[in-house]
Biopython code that builds the backbone (N, CA, C, O; Angstrom):
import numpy as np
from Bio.PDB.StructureBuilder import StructureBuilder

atoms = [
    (1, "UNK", "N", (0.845, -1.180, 0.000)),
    (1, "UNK", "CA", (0.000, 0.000, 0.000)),
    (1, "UNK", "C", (0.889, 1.243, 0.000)),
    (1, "UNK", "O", (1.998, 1.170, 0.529)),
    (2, "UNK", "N", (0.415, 2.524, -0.634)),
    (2, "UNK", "CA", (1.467, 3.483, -0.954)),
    (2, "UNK", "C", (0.247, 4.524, -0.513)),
    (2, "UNK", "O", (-0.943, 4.218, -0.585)),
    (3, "UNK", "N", (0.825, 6.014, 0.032)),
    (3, "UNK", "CA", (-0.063, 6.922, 0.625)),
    (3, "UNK", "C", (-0.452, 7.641, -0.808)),
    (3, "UNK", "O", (0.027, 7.487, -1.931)),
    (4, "UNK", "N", (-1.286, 8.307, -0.424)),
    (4, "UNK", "CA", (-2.353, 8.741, -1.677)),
    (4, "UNK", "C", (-2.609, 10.129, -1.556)),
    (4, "UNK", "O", (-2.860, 10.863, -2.512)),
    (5, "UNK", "N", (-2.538, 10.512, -0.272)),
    (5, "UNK", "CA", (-2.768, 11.815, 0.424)),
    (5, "UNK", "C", (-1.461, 12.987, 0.838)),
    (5, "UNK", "O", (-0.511, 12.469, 1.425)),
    (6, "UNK", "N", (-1.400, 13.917, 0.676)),
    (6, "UNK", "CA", (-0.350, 14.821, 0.894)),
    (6, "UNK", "C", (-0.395, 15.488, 2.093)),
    (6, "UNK", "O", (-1.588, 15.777, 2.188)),
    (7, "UNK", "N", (0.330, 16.038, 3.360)),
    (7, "UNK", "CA", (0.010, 17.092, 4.141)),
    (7, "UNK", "C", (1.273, 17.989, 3.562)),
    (7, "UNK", "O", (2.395, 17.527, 3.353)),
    (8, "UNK", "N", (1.038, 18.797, 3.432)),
    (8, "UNK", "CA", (2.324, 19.697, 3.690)),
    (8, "UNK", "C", (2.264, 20.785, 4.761)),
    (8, "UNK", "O", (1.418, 21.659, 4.949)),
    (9, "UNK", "N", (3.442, 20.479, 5.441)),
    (9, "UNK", "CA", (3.629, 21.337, 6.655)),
    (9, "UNK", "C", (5.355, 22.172, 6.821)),
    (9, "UNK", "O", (6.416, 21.836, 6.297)),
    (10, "UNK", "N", (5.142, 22.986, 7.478)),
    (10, "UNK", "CA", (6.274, 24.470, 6.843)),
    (10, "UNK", "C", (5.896, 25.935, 8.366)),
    (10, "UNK", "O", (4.748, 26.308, 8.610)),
    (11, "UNK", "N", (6.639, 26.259, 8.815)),
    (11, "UNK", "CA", (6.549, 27.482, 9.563)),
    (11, "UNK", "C", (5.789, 28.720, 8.920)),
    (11, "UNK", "O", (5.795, 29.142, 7.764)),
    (12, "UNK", "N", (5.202, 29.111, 9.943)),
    (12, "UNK", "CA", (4.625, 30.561, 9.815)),
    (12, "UNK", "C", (5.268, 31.002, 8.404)),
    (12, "UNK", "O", (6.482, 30.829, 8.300)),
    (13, "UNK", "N", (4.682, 31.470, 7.475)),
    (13, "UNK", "CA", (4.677, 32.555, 6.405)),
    (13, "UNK", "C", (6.173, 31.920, 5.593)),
    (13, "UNK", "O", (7.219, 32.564, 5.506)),
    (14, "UNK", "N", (5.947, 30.456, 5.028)),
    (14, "UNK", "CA", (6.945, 29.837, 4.278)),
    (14, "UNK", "C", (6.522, 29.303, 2.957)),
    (14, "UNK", "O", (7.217, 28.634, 2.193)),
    (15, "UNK", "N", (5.047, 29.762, 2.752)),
    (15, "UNK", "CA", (4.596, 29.597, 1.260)),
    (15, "UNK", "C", (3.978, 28.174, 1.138)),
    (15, "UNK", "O", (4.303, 27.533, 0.139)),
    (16, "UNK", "N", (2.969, 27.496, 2.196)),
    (16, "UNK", "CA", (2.227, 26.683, 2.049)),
    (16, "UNK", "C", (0.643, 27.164, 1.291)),
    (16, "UNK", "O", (0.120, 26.685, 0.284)),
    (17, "UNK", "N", (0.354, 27.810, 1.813)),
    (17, "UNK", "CA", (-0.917, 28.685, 1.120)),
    (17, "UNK", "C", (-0.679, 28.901, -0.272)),
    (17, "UNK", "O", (-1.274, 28.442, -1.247)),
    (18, "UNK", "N", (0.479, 29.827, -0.182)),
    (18, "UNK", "CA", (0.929, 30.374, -1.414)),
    (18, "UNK", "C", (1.075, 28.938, -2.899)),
    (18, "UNK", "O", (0.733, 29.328, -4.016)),
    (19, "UNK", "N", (1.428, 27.855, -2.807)),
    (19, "UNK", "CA", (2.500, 27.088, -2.948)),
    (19, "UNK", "C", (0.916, 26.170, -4.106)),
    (19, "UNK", "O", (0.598, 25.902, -5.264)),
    (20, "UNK", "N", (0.404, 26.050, -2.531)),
    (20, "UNK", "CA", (-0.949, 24.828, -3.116)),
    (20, "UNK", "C", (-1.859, 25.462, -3.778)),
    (20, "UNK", "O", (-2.759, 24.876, -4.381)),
    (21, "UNK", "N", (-1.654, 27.411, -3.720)),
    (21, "UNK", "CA", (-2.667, 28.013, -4.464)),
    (21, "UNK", "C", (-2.624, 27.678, -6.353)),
    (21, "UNK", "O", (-3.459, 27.545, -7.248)),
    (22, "UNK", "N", (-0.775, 27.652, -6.194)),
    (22, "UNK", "CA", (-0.167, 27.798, -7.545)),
    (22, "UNK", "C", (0.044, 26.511, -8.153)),
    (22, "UNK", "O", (-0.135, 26.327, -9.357)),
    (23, "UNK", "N", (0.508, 25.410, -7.168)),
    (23, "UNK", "CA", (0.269, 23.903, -8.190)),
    (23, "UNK", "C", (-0.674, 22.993, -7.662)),
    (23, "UNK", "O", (-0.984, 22.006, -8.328)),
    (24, "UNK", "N", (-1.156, 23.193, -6.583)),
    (24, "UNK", "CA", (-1.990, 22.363, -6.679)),
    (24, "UNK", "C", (-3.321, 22.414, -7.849)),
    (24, "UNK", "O", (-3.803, 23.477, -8.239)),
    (25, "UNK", "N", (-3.723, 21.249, -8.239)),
    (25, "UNK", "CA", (-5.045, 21.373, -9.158)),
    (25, "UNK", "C", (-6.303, 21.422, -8.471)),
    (25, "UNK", "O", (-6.968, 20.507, -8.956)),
    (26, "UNK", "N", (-6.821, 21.878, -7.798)),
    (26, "UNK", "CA", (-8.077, 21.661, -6.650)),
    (26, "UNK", "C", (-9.307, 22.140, -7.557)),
    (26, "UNK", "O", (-9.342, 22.841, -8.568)),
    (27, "UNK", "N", (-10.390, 21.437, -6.747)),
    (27, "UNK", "CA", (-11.831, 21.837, -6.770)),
    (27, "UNK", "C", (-12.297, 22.452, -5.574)),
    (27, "UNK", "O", (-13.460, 22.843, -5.487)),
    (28, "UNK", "N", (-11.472, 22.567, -4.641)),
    (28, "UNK", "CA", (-12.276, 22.767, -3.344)),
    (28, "UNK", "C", (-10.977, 22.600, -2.630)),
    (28, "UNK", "O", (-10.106, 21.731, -2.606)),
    (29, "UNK", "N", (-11.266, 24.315, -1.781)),
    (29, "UNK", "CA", (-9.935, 24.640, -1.025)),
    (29, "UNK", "C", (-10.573, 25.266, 0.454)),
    (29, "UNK", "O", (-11.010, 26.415, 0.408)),
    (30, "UNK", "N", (-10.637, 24.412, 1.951)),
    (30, "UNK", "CA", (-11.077, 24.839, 2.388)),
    (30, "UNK", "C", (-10.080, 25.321, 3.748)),
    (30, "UNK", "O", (-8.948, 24.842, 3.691)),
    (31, "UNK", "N", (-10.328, 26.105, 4.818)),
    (31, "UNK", "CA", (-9.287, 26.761, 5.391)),
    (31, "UNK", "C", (-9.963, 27.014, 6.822)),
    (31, "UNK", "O", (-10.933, 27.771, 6.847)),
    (32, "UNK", "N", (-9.461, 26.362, 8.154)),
    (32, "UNK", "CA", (-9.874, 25.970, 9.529)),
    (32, "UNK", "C", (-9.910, 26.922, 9.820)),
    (32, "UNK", "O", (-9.007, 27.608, 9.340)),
    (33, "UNK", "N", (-10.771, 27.557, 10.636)),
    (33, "UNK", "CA", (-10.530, 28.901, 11.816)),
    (33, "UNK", "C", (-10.371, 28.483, 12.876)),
    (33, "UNK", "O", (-10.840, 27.370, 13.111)),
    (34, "UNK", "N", (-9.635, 29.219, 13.955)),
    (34, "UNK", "CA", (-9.022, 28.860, 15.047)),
    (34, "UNK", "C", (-10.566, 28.598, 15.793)),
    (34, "UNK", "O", (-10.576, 27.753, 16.689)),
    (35, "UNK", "N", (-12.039, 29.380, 15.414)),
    (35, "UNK", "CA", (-13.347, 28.653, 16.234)),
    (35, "UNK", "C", (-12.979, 26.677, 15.475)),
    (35, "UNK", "O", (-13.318, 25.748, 16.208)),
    (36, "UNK", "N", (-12.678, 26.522, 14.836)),
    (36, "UNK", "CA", (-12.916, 25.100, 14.206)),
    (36, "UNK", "C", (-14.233, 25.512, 13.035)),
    (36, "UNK", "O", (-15.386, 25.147, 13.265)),
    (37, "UNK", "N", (-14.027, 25.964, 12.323)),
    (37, "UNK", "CA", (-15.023, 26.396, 11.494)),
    (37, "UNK", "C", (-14.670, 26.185, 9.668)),
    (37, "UNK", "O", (-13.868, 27.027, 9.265)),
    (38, "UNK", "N", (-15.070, 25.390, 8.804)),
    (38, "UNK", "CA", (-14.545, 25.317, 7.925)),
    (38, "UNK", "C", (-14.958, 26.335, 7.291)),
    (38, "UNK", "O", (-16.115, 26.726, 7.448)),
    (39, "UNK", "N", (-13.754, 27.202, 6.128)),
    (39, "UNK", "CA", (-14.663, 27.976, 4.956)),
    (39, "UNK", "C", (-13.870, 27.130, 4.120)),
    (39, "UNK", "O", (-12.761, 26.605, 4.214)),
    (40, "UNK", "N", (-15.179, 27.178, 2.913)),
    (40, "UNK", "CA", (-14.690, 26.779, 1.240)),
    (40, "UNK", "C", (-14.596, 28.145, 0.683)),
    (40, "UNK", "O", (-15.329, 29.133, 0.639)),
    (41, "UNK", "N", (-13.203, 27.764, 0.201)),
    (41, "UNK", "CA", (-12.919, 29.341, -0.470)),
    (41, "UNK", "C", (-13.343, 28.219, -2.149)),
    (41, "UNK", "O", (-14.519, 28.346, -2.490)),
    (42, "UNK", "N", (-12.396, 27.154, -3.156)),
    (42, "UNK", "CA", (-12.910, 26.764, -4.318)),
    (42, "UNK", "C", (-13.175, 25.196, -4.027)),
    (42, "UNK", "O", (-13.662, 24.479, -4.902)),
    (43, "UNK", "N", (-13.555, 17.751, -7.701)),
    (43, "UNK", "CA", (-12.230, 17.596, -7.538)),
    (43, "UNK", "C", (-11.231, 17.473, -6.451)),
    (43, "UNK", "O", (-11.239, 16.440, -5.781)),
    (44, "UNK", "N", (-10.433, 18.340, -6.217)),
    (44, "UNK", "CA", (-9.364, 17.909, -5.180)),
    (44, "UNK", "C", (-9.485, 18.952, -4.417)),
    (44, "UNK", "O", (-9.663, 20.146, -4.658)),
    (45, "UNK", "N", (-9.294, 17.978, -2.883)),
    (45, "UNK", "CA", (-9.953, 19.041, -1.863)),
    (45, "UNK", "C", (-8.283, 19.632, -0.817)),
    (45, "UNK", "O", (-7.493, 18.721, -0.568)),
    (46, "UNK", "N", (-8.114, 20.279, -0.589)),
    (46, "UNK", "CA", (-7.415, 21.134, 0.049)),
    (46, "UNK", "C", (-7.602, 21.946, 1.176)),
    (46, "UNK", "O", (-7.976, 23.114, 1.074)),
    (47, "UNK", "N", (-7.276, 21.189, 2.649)),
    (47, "UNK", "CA", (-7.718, 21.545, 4.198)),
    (47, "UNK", "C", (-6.513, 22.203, 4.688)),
    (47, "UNK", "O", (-5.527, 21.498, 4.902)),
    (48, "UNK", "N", (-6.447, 23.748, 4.943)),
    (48, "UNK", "CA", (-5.646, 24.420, 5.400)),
    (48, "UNK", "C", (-6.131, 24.807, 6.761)),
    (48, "UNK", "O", (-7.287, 25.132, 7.030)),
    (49, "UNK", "N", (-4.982, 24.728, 7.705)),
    (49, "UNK", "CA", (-4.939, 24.467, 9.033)),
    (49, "UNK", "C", (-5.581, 22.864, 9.710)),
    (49, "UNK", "O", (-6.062, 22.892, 10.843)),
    (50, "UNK", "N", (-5.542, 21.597, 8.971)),
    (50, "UNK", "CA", (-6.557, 21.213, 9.127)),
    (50, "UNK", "C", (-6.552, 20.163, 10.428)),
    (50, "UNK", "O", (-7.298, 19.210, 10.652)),
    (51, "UNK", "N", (-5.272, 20.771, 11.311)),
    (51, "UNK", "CA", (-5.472, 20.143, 12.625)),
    (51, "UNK", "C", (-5.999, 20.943, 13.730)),
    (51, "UNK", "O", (-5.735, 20.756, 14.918)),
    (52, "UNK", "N", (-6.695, 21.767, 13.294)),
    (52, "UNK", "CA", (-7.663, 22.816, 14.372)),
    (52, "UNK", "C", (-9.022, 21.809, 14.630)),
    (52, "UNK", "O", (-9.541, 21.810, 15.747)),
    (53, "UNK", "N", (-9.745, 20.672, 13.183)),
    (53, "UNK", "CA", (-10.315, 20.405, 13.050)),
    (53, "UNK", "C", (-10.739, 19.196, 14.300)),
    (53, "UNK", "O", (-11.869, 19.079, 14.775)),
    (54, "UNK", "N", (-9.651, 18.440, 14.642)),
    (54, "UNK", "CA", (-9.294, 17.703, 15.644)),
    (54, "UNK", "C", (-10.516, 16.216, 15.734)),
    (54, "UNK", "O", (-11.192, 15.978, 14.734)),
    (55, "UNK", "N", (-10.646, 15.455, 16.827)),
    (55, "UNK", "CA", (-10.517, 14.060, 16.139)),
    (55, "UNK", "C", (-11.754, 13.853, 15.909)),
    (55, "UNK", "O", (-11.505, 12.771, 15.377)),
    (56, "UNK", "N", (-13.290, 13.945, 15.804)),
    (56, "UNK", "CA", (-13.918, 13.783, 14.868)),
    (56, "UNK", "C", (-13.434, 13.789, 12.944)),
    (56, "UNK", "O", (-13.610, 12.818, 12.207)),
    (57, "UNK", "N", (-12.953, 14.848, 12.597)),
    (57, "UNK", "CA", (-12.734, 14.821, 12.209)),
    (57, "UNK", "C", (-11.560, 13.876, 11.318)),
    (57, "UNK", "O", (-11.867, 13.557, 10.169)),
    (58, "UNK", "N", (-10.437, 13.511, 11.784)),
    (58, "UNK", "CA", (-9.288, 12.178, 11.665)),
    (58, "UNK", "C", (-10.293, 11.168, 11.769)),
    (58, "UNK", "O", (-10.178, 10.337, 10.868)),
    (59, "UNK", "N", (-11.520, 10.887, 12.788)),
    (59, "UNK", "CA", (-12.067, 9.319, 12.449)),
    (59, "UNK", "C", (-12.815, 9.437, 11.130)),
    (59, "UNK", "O", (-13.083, 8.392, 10.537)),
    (60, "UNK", "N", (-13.223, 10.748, 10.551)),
    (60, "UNK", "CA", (-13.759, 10.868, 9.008)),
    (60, "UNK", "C", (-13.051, 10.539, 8.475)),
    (60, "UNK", "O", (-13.591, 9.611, 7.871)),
    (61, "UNK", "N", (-12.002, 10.586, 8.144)),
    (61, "UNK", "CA", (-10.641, 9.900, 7.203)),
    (61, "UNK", "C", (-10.529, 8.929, 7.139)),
    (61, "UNK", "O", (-10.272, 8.425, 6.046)),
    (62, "UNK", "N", (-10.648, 8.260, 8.130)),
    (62, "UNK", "CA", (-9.984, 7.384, 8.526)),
    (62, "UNK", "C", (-11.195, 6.195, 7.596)),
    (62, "UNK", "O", (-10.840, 5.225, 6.926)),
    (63, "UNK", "N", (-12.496, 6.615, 7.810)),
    (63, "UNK", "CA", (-13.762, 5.946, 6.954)),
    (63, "UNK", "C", (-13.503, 6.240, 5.434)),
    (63, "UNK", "O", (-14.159, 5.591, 4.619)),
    (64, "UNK", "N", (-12.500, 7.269, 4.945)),
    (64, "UNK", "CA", (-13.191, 7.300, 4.013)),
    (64, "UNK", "C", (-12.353, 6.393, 2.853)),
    (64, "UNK", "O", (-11.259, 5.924, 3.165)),
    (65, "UNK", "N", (-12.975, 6.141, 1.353)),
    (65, "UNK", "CA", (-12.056, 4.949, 0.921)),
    (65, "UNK", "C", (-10.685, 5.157, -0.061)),
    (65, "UNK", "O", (-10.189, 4.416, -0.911)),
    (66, "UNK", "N", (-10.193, 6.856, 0.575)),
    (66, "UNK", "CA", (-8.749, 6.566, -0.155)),
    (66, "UNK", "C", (-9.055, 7.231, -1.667)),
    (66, "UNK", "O", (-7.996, 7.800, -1.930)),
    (67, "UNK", "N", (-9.708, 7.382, -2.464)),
    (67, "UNK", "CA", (-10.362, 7.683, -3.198)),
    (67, "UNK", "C", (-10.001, 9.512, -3.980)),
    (67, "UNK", "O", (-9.909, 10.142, -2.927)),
    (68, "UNK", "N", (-9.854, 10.201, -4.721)),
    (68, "UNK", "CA", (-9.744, 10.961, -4.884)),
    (68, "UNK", "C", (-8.781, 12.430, -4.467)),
    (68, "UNK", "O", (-9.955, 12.097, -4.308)),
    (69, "UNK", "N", (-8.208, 13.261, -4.238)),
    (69, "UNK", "CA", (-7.180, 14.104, -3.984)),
    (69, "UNK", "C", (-7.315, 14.680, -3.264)),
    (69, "UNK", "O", (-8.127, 15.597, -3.384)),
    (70, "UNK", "N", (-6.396, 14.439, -1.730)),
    (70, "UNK", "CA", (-6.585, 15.445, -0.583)),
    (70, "UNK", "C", (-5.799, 15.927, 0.192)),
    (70, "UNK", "O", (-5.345, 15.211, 1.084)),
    (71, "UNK", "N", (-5.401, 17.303, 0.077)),
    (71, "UNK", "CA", (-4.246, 17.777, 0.829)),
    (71, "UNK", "C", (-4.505, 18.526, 1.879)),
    (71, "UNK", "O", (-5.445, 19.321, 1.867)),
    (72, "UNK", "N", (-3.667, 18.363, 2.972)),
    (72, "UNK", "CA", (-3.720, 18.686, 4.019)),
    (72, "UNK", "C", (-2.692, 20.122, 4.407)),
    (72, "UNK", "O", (-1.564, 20.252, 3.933)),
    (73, "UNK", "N", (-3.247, 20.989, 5.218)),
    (73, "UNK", "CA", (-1.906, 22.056, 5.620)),
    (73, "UNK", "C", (-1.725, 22.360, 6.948)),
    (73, "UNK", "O", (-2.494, 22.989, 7.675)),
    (74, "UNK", "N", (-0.581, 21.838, 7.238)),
    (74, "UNK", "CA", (-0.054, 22.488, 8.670)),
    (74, "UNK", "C", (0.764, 23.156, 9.121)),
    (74, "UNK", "O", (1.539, 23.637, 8.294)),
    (75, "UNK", "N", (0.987, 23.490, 10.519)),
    (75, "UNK", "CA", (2.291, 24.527, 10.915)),
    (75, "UNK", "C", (4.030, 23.683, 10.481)),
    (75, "UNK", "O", (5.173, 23.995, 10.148)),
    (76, "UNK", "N", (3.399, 22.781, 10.705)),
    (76, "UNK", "CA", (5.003, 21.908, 11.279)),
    (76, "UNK", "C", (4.883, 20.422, 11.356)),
    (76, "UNK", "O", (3.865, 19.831, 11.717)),
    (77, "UNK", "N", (5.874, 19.931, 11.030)),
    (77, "UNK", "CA", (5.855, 18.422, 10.956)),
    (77, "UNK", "C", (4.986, 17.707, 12.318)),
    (77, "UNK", "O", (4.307, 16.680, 12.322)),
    (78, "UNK", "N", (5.247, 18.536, 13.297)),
    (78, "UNK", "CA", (4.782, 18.116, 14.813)),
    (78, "UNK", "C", (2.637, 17.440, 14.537)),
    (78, "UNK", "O", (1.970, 16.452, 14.841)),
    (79, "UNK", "N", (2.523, 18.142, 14.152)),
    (79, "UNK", "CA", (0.931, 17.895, 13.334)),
    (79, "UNK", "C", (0.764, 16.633, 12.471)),
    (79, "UNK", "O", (-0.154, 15.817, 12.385)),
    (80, "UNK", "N", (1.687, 16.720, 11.998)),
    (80, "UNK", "CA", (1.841, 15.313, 11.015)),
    (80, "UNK", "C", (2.340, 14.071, 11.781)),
    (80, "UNK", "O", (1.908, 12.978, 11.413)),
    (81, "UNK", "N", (3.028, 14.120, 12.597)),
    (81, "UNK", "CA", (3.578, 13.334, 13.441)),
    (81, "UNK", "C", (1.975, 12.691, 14.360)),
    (81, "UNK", "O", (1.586, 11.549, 14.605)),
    (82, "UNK", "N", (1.379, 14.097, 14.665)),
    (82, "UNK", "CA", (0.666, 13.832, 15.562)),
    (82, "UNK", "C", (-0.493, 12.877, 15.357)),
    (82, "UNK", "O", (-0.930, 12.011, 16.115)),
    (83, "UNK", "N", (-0.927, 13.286, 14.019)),
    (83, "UNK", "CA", (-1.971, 13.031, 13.413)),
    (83, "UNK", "C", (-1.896, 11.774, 12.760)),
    (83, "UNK", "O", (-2.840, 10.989, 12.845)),
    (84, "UNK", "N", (-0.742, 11.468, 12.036)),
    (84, "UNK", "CA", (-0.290, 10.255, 11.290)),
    (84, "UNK", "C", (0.856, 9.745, 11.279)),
    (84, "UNK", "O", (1.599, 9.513, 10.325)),
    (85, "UNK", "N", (1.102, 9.431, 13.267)),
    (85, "UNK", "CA", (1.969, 9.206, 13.610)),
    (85, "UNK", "C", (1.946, 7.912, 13.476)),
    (85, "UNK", "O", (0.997, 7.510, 12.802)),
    (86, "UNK", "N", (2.908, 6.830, 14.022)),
    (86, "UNK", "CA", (2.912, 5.536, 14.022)),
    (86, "UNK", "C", (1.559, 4.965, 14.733)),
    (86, "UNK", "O", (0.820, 4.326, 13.984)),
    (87, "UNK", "N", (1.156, 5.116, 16.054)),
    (87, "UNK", "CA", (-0.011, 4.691, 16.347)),
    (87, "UNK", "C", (-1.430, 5.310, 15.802)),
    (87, "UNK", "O", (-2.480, 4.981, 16.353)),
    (88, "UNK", "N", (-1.412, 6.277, 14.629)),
    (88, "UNK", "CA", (-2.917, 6.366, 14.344)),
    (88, "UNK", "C", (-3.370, 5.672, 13.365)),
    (88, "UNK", "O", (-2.593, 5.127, 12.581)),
    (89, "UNK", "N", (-4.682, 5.575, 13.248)),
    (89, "UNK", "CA", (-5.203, 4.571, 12.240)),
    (89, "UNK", "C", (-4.769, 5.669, 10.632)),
    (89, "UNK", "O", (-4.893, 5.192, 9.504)),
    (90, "UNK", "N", (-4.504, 6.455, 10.764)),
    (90, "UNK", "CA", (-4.643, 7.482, 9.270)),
    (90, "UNK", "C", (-2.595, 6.635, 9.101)),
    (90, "UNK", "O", (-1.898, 7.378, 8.410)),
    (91, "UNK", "N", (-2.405, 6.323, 9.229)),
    (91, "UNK", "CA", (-0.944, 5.832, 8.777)),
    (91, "UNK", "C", (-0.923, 5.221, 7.831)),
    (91, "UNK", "O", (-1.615, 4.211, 7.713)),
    (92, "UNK", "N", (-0.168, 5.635, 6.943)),
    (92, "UNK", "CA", (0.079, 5.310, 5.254)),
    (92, "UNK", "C", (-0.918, 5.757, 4.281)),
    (92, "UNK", "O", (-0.831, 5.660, 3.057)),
    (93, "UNK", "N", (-2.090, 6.372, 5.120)),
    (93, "UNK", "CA", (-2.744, 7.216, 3.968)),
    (93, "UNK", "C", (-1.908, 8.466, 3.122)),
    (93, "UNK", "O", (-1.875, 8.642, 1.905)),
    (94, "UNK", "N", (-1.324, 9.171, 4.082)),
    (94, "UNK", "CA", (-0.206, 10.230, 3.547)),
    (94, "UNK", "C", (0.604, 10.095, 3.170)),
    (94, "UNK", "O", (0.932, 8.942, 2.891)),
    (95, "UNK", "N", (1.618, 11.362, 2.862)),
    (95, "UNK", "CA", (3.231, 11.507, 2.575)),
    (95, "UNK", "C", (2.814, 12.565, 2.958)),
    (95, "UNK", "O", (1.674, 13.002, 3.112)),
    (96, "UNK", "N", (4.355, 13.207, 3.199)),
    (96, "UNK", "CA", (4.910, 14.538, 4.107)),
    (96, "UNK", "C", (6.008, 15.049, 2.781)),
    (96, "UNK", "O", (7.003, 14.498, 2.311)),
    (97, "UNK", "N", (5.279, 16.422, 2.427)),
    (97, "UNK", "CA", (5.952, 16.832, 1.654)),
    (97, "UNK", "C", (5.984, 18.399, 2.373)),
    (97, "UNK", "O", (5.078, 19.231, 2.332)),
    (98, "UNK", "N", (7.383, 18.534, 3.071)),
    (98, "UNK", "CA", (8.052, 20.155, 3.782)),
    (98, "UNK", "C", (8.225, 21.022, 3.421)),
    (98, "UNK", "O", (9.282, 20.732, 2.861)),
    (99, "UNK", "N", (8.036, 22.415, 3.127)),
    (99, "UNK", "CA", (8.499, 23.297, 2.713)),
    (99, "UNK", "C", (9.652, 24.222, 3.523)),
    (99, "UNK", "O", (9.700, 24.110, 4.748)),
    (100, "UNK", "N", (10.369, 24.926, 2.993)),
    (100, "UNK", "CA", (11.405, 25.541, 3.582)),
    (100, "UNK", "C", (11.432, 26.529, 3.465)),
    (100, "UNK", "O", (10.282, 26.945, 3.316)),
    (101, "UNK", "N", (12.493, 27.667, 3.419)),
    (101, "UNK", "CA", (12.414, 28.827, 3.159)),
    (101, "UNK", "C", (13.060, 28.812, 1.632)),
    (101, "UNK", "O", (13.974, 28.027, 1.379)),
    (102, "UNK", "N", (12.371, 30.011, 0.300)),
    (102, "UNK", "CA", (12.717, 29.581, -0.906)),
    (102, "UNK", "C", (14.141, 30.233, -0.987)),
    (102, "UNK", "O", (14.320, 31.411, -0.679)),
    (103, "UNK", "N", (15.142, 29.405, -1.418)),
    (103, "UNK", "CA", (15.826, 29.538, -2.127)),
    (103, "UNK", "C", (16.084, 30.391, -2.955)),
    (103, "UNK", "O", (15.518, 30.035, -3.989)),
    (104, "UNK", "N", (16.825, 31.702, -3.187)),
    (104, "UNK", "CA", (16.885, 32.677, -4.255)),
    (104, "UNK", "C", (16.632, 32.400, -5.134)),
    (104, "UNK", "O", (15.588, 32.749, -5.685)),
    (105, "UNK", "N", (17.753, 31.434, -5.766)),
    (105, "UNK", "CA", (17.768, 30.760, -7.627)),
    (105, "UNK", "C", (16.429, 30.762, -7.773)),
    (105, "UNK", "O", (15.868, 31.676, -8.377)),
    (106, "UNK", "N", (15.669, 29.586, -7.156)),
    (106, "UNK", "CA", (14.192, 29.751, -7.433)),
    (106, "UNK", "C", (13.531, 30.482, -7.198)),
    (106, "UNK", "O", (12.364, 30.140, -7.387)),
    (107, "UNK", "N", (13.701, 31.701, -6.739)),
    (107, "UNK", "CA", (13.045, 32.805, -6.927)),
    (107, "UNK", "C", (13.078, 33.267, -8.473)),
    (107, "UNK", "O", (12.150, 33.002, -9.237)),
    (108, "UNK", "N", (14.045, 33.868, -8.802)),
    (108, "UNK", "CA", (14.621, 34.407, -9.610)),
    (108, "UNK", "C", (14.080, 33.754, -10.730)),
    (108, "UNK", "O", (13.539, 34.460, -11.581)),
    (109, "UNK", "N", (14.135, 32.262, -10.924)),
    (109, "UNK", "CA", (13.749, 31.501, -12.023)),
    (109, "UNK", "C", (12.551, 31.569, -12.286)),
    (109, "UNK", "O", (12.091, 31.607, -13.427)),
    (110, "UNK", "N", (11.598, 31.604, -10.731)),
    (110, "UNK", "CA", (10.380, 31.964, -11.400)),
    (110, "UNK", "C", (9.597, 33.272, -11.932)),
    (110, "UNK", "O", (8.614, 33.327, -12.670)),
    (111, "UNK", "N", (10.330, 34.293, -11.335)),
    (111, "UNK", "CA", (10.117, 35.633, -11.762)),
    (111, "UNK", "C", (10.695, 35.835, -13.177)),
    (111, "UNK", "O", (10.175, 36.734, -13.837)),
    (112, "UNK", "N", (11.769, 35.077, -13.779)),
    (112, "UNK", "CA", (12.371, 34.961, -15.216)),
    (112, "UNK", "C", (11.153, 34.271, -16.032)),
    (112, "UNK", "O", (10.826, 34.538, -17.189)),
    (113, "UNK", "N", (10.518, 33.260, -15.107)),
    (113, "UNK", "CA", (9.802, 32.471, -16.473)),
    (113, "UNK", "C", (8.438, 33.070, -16.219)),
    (113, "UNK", "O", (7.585, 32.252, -16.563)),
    (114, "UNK", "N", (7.775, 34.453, -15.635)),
    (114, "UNK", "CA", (6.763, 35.290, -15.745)),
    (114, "UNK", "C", (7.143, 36.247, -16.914)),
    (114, "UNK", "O", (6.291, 36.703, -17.677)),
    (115, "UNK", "N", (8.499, 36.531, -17.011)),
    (115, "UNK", "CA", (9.113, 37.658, -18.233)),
    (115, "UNK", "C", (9.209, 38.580, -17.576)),
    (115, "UNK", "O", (8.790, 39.608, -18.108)),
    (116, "UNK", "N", (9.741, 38.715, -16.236)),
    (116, "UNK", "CA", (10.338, 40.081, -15.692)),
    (116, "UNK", "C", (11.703, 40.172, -15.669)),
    (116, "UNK", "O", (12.247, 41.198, -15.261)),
]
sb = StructureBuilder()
sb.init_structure("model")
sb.init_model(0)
sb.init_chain("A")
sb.init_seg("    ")
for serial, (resi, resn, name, xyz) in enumerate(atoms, 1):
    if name == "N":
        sb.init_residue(resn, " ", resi, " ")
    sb.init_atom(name, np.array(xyz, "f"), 0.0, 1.0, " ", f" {name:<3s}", serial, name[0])
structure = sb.get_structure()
C-alpha cells in the first residue's frame, strides 16, 4: 500500500498557502478557523490548518475509501507526526511533503519564467 494523500507542513509565512494556491489542481480549497469552522474558499480538496479540526474529524478519514485528492496544511511536521503518527489509524494514507524557506535561484527563475 502506498499513501495517496499529501500534508504539507512548513513554519509561519513559508509559502504553504501560497504554494498549493499555484500547483496544486483543486476543486475545493477549504481553510480551519481557530473557532474550528470550515470555509470553502474553491475535484481535489485542500484543508488548510486542518489540525484545528481535531478528532472527529481524523475518524472521518480514517472511513473514508482513499479515493480521490486530498491535501492537508499544517504549521510543522509536529501535526503530522501527531496526526499520522505511528499509532494512528490514518498511517500510510499520507506523505509529508516540507516546505522551507525559498531559495533565491528559485526565486529568480520563477520571476524569469513570468518575463520580468
Amino acid at each position: 500500500m502506498y499513501a495517496r494523500w499529501l500534508v504539507v507542513c512548513g513554519e509561519e509565512k513559508q509559502g504553504k498557502h501560497s504554494t498549493s494556491e499555484i500547483r496544486a489542481k483543486y476543486s475545493h480549497y477549504f481553510i480551519v478557523t481557530s473557532g474550528r469552522d470550515l470555509l470553502l474558499e474553491r475535484g481535489r480538496i485542500v484543508i488548510d490548518e486542518f489540525h484545528r479540526l481535531g478528532e472527529p474529524f481524523f475518524s472521518a478519514l480514517q472511513g473514508l475509501p482513499g479515493k480521490g485528492k486530498l491535501i492537508l496544511i499544517a504549521p510543522t511536521r509536529y501535526y503530522f507526526r501527531e496526526v499520522v503518527g505511528s499509532n494512528s489509524p490514518l498511517l500510510g494514507l499520507f506523505y509529508l511533503r516540507e516546505l522551507g524557506l525559498v531559495d533565491p535561484r528559485d526565486a529568480i527563475n520563477f520571476v524569469s519564467e513570468l518575463g520580468y
